[in-house]
HTML snippet that shows the backbone in 3Dmol.js (N, CA, C, O; Angstrom):
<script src="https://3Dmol.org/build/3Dmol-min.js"></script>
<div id="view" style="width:600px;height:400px;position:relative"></div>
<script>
const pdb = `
ATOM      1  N   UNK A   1      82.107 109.820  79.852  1.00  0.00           N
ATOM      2  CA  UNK A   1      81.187 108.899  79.215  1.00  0.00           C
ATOM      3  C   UNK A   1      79.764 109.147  79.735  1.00  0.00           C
ATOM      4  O   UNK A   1      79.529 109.454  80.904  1.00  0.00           O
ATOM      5  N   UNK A   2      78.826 108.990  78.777  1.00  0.00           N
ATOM      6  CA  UNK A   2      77.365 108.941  79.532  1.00  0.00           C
ATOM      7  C   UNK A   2      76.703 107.902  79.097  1.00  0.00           C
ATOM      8  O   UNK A   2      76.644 107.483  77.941  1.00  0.00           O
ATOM      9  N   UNK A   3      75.952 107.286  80.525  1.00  0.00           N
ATOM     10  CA  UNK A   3      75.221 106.384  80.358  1.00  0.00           C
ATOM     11  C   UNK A   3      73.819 106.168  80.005  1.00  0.00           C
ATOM     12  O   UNK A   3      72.856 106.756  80.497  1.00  0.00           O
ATOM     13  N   UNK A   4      73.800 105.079  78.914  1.00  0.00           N
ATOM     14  CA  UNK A   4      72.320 105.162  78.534  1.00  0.00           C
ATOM     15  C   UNK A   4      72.242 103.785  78.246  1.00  0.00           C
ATOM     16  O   UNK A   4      73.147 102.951  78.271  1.00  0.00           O
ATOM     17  N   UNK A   5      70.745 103.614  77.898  1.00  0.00           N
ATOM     18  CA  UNK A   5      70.064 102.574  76.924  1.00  0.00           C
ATOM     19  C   UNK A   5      69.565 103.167  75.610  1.00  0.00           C
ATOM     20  O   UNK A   5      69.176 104.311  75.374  1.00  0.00           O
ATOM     21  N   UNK A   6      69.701 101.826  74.606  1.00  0.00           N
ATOM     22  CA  UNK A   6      69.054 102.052  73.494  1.00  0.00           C
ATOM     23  C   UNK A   6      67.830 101.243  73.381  1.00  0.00           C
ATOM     24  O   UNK A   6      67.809 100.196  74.029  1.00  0.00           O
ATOM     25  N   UNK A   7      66.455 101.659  72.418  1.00  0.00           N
ATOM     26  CA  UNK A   7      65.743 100.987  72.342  1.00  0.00           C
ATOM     27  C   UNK A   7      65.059 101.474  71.296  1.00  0.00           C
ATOM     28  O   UNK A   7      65.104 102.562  70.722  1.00  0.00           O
ATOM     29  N   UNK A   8      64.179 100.142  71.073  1.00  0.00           N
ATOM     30  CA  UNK A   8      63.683  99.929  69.206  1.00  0.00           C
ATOM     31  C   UNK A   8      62.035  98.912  69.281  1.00  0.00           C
ATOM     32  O   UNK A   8      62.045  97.791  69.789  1.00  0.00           O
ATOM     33  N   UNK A   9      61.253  99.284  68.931  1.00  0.00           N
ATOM     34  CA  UNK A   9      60.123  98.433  68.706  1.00  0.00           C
ATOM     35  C   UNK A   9      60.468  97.570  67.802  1.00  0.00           C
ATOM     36  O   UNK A   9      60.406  96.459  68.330  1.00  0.00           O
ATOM     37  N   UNK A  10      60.859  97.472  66.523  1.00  0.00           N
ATOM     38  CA  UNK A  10      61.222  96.652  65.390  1.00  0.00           C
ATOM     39  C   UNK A  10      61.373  95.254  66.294  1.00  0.00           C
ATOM     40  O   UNK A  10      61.783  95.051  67.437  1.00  0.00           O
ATOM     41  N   UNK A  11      60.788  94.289  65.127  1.00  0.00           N
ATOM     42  CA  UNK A  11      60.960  92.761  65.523  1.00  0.00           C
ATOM     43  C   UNK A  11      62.109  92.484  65.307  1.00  0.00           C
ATOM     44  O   UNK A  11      62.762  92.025  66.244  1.00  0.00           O
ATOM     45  N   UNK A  12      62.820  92.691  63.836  1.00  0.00           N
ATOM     46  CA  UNK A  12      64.037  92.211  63.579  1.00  0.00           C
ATOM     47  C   UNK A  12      65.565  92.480  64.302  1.00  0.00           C
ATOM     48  O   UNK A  12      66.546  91.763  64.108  1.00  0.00           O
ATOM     49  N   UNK A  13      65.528  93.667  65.168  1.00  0.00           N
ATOM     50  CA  UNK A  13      66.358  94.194  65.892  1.00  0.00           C
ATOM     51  C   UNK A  13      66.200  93.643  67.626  1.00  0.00           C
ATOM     52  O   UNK A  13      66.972  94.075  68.482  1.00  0.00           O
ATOM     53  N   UNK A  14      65.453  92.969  67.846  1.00  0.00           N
ATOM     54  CA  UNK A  14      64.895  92.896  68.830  1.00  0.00           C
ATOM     55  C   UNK A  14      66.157  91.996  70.249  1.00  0.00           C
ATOM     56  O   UNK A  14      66.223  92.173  71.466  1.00  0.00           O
ATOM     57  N   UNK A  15      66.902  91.126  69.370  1.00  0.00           N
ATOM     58  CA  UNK A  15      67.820  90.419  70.190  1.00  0.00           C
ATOM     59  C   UNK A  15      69.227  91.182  70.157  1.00  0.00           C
ATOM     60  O   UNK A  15      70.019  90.712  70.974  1.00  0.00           O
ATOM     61  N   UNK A  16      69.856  92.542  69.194  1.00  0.00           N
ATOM     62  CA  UNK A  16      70.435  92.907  69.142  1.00  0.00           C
ATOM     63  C   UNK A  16      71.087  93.336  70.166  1.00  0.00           C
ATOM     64  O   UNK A  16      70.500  93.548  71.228  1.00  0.00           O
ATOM     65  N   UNK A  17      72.637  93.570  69.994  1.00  0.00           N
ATOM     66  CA  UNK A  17      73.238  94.094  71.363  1.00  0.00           C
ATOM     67  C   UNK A  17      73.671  95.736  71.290  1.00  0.00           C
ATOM     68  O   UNK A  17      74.651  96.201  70.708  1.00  0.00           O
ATOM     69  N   UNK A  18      72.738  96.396  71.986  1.00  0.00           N
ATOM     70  CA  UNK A  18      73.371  98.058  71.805  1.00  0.00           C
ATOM     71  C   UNK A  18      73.872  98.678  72.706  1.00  0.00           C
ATOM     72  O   UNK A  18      73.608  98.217  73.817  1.00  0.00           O
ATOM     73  N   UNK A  19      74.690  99.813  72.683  1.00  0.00           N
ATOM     74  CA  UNK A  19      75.652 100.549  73.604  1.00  0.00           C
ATOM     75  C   UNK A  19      75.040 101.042  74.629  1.00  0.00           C
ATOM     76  O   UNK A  19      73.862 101.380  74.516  1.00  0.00           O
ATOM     77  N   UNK A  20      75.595 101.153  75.608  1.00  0.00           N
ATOM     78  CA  UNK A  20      75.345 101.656  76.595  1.00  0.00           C
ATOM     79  C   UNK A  20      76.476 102.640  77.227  1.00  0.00           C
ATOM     80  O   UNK A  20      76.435 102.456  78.443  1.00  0.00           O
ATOM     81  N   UNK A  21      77.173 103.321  77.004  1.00  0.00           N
ATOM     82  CA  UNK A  21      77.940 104.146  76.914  1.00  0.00           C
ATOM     83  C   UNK A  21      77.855 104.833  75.862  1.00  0.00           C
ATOM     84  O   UNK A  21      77.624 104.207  74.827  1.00  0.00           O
ATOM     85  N   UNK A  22      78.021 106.404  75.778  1.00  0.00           N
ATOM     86  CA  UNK A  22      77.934 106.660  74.569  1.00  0.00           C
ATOM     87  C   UNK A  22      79.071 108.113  74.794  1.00  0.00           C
ATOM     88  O   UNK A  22      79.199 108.596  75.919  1.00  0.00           O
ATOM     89  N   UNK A  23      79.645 108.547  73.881  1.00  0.00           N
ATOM     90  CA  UNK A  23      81.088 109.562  74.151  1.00  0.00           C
ATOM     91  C   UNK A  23      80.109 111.477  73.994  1.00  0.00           C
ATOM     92  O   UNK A  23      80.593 112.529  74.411  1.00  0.00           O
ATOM     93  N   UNK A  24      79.404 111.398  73.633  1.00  0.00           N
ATOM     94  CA  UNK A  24      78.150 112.158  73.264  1.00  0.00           C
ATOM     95  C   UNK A  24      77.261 111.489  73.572  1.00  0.00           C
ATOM     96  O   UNK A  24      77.149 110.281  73.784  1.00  0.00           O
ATOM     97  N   UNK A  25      76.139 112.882  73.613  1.00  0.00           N
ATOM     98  CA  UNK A  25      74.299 112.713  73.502  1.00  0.00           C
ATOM     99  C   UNK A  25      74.177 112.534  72.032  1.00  0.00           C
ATOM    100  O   UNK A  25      74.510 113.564  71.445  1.00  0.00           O
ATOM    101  N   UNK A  26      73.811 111.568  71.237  1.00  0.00           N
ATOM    102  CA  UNK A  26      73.505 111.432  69.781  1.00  0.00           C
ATOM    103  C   UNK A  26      72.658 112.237  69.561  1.00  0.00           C
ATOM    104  O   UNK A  26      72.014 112.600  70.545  1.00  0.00           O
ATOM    105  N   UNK A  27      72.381 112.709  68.511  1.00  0.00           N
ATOM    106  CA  UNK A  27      72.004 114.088  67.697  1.00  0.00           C
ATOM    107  C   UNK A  27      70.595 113.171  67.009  1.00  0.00           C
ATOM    108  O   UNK A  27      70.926 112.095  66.511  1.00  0.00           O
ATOM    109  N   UNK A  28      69.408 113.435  66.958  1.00  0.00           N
ATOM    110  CA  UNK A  28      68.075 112.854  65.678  1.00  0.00           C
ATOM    111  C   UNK A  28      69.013 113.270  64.755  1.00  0.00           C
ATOM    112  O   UNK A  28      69.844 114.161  64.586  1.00  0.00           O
ATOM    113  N   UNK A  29      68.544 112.243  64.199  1.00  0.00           N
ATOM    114  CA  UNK A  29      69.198 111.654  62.802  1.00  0.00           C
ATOM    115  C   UNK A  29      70.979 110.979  62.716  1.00  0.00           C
ATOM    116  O   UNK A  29      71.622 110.935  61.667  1.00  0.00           O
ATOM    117  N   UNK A  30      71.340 110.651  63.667  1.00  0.00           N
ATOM    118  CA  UNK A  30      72.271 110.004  63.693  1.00  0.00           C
ATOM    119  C   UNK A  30      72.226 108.285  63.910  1.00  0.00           C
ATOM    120  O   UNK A  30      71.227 107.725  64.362  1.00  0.00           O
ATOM    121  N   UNK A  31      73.018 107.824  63.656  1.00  0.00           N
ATOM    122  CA  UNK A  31      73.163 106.266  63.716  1.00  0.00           C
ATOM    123  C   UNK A  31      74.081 105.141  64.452  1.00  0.00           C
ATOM    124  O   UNK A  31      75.307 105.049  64.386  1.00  0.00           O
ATOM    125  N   UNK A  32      73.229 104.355  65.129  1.00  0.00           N
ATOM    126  CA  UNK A  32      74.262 103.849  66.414  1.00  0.00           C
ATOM    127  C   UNK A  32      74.073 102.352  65.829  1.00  0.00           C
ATOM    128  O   UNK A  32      73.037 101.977  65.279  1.00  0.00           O
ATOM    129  N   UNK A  33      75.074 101.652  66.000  1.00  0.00           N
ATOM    130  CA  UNK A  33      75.911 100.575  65.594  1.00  0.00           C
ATOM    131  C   UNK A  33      75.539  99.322  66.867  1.00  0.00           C
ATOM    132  O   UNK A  33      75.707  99.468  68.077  1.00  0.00           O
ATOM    133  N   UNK A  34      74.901  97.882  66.035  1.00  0.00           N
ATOM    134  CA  UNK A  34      75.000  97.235  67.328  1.00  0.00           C
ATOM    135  C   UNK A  34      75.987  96.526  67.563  1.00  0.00           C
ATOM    136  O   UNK A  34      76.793  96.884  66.704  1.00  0.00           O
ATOM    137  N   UNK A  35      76.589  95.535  68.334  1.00  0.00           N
ATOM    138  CA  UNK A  35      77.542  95.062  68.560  1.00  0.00           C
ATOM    139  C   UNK A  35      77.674  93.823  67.181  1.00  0.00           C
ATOM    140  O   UNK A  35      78.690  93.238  66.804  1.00  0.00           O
ATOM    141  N   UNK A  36      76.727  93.750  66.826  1.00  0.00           N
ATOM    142  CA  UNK A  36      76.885  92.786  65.622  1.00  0.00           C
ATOM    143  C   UNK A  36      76.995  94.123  64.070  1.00  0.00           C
ATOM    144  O   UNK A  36      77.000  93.893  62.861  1.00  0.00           O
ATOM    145  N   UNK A  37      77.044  94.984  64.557  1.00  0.00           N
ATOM    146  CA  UNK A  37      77.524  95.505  63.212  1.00  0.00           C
ATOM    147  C   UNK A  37      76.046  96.614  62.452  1.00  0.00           C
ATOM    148  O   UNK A  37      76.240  97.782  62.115  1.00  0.00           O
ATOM    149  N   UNK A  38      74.740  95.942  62.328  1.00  0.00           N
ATOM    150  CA  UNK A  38      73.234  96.497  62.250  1.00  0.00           C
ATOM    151  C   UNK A  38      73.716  98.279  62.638  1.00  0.00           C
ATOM    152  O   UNK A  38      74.719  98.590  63.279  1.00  0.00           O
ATOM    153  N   UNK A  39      72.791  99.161  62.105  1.00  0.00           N
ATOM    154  CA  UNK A  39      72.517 100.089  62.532  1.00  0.00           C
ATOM    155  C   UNK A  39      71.077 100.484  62.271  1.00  0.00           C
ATOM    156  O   UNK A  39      70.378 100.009  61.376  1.00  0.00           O
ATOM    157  N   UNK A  40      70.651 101.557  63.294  1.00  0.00           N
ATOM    158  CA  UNK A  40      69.598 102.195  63.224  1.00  0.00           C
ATOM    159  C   UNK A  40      69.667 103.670  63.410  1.00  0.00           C
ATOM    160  O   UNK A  40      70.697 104.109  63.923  1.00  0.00           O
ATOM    161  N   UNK A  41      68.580 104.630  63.018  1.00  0.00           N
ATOM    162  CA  UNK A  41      69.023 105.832  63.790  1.00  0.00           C
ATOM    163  C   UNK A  41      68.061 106.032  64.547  1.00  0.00           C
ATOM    164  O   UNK A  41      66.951 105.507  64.460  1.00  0.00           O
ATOM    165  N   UNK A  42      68.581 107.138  65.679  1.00  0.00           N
ATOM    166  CA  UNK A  42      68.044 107.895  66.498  1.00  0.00           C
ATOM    167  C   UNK A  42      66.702 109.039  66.009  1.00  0.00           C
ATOM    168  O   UNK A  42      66.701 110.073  65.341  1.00  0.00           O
ATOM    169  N   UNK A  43      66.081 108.587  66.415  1.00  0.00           N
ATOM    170  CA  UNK A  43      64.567 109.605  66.512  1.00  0.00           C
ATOM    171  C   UNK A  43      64.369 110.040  67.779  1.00  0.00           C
ATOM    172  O   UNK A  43      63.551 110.939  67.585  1.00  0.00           O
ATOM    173  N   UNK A  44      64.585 110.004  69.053  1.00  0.00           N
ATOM    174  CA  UNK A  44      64.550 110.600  70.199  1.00  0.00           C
ATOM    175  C   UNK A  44      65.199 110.099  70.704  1.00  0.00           C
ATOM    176  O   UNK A  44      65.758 109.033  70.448  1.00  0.00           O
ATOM    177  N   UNK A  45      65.340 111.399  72.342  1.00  0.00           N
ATOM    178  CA  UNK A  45      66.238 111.128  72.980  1.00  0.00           C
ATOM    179  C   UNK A  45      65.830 111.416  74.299  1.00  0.00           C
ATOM    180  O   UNK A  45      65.935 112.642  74.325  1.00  0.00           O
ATOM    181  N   UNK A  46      65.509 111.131  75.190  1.00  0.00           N
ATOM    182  CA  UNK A  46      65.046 111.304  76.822  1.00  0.00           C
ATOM    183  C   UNK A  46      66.134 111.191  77.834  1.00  0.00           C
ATOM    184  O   UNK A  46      66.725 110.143  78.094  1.00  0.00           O
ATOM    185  N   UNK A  47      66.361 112.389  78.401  1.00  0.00           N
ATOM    186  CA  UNK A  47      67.017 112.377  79.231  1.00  0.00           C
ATOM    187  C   UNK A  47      66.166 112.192  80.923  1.00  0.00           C
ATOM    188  O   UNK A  47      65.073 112.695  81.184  1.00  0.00           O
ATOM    189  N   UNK A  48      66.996 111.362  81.879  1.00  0.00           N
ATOM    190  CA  UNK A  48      66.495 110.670  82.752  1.00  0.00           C
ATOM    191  C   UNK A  48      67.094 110.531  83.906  1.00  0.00           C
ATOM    192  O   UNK A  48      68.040 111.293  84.106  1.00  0.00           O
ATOM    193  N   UNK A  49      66.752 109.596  84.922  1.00  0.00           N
ATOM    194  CA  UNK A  49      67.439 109.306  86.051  1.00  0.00           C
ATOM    195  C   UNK A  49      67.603 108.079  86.207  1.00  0.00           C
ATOM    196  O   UNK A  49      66.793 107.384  85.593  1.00  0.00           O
ATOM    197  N   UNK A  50      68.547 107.422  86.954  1.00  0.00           N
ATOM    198  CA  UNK A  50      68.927 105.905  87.451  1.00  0.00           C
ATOM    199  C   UNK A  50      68.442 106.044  88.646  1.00  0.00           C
ATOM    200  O   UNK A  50      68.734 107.144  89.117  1.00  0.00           O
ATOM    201  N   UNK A  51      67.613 105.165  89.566  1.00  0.00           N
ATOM    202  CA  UNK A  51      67.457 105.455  90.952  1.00  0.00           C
ATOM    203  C   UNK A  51      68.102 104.302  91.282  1.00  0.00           C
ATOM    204  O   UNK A  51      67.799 103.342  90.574  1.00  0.00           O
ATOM    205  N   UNK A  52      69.118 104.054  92.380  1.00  0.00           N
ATOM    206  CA  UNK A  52      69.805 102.475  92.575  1.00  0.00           C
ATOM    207  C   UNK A  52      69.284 102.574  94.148  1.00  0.00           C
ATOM    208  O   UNK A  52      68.805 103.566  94.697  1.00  0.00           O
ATOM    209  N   UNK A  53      69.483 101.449  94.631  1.00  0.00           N
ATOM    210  CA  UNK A  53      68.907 100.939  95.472  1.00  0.00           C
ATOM    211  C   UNK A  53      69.421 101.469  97.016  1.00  0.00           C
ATOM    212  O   UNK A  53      68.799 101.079  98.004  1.00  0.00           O
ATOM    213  N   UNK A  54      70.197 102.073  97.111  1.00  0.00           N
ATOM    214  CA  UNK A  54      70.675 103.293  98.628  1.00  0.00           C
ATOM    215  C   UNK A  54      69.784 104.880  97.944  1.00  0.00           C
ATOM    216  O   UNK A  54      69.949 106.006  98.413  1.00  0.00           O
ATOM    217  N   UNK A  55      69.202 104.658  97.194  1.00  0.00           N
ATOM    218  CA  UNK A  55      68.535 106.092  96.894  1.00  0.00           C
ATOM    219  C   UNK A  55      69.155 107.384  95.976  1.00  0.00           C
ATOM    220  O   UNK A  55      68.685 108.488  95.701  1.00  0.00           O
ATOM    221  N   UNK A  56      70.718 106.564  95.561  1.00  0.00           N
ATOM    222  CA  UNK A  56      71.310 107.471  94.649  1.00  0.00           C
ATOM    223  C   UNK A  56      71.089 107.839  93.832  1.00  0.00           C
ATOM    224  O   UNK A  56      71.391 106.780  93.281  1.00  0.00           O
ATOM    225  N   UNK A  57      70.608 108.800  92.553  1.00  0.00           N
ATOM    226  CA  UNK A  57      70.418 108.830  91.040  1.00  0.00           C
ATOM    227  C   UNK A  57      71.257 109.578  90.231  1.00  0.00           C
ATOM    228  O   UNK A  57      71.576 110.754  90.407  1.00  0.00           O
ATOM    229  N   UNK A  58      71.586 108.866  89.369  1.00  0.00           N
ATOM    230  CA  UNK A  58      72.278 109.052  88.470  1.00  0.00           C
ATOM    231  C   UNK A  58      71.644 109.221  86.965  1.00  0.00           C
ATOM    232  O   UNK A  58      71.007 108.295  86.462  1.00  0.00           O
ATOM    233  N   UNK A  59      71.891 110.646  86.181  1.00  0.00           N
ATOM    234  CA  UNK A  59      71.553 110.526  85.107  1.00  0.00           C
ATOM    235  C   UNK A  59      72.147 109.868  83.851  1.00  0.00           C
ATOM    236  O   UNK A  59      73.340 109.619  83.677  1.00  0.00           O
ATOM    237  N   UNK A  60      71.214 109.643  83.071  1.00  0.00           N
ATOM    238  CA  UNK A  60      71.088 108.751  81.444  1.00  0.00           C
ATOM    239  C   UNK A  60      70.881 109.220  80.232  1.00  0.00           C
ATOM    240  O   UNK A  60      71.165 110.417  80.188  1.00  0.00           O
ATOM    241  N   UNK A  61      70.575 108.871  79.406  1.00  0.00           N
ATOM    242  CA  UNK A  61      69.653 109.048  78.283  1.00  0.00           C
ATOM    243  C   UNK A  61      68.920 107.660  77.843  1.00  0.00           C
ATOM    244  O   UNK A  61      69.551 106.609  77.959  1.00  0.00           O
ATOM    245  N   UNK A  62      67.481 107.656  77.299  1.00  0.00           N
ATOM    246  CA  UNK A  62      67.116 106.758  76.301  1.00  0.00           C
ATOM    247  C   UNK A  62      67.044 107.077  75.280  1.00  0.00           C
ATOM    248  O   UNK A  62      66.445 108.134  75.082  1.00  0.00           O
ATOM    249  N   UNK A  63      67.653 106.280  74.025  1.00  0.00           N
ATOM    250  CA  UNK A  63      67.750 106.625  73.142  1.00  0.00           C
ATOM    251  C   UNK A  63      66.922 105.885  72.006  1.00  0.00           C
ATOM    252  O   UNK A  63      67.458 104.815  71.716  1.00  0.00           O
ATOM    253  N   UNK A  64      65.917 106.115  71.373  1.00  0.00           N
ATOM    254  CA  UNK A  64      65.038 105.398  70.698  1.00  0.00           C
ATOM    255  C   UNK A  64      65.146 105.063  69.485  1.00  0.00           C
ATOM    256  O   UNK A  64      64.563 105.838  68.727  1.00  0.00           O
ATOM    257  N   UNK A  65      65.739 104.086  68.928  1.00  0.00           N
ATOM    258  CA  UNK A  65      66.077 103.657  67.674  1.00  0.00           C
ATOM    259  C   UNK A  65      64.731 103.229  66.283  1.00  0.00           C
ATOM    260  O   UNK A  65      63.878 102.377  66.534  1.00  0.00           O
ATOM    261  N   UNK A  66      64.751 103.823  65.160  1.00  0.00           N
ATOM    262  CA  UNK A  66      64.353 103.392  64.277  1.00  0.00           C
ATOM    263  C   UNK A  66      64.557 103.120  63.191  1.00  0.00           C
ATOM    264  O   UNK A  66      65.787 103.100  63.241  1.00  0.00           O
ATOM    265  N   UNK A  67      64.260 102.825  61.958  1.00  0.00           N
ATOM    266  CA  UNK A  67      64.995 102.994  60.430  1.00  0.00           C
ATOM    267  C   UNK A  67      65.021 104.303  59.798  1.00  0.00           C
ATOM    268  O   UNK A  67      65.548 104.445  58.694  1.00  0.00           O
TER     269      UNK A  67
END
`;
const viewer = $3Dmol.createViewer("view");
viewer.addModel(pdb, "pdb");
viewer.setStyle({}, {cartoon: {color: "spectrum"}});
viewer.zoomTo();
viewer.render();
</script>
């Protein structure tokens, strides 16, 4: 599994609940599902680090949602 966040400027999406696990790196132009059902697609994708608090990091992705 890899861990990420999703994220979206849009107002209307704004309280939505999105994955944070994902079984793949989503591909631009693909479409991720929120927990209420909504989708958006992917326009970028940033790959990243987690820094936690003993100094460990762990990589992510952000994944940037639009219409």
């Amino acid at each position: 599994m890899i861990k990420g966040i999703c994220r979206t400027n849009l107002d209307n999406f704004e309280r939505e609940t999105w994955p944070t696990t994902f079984c793949a790196v989503p591909r631009i132009g693909e479409r991720v599902s929120a927990h209420s059902g909504k989708t958006l697609k992917v326009v970028s994708i940033t790959h990243a680090e987690q820094v936690h608090t003993m100094g460990d990091c762990h990589p992510r992705i952000i994944v940037e949602l639009n219409k």
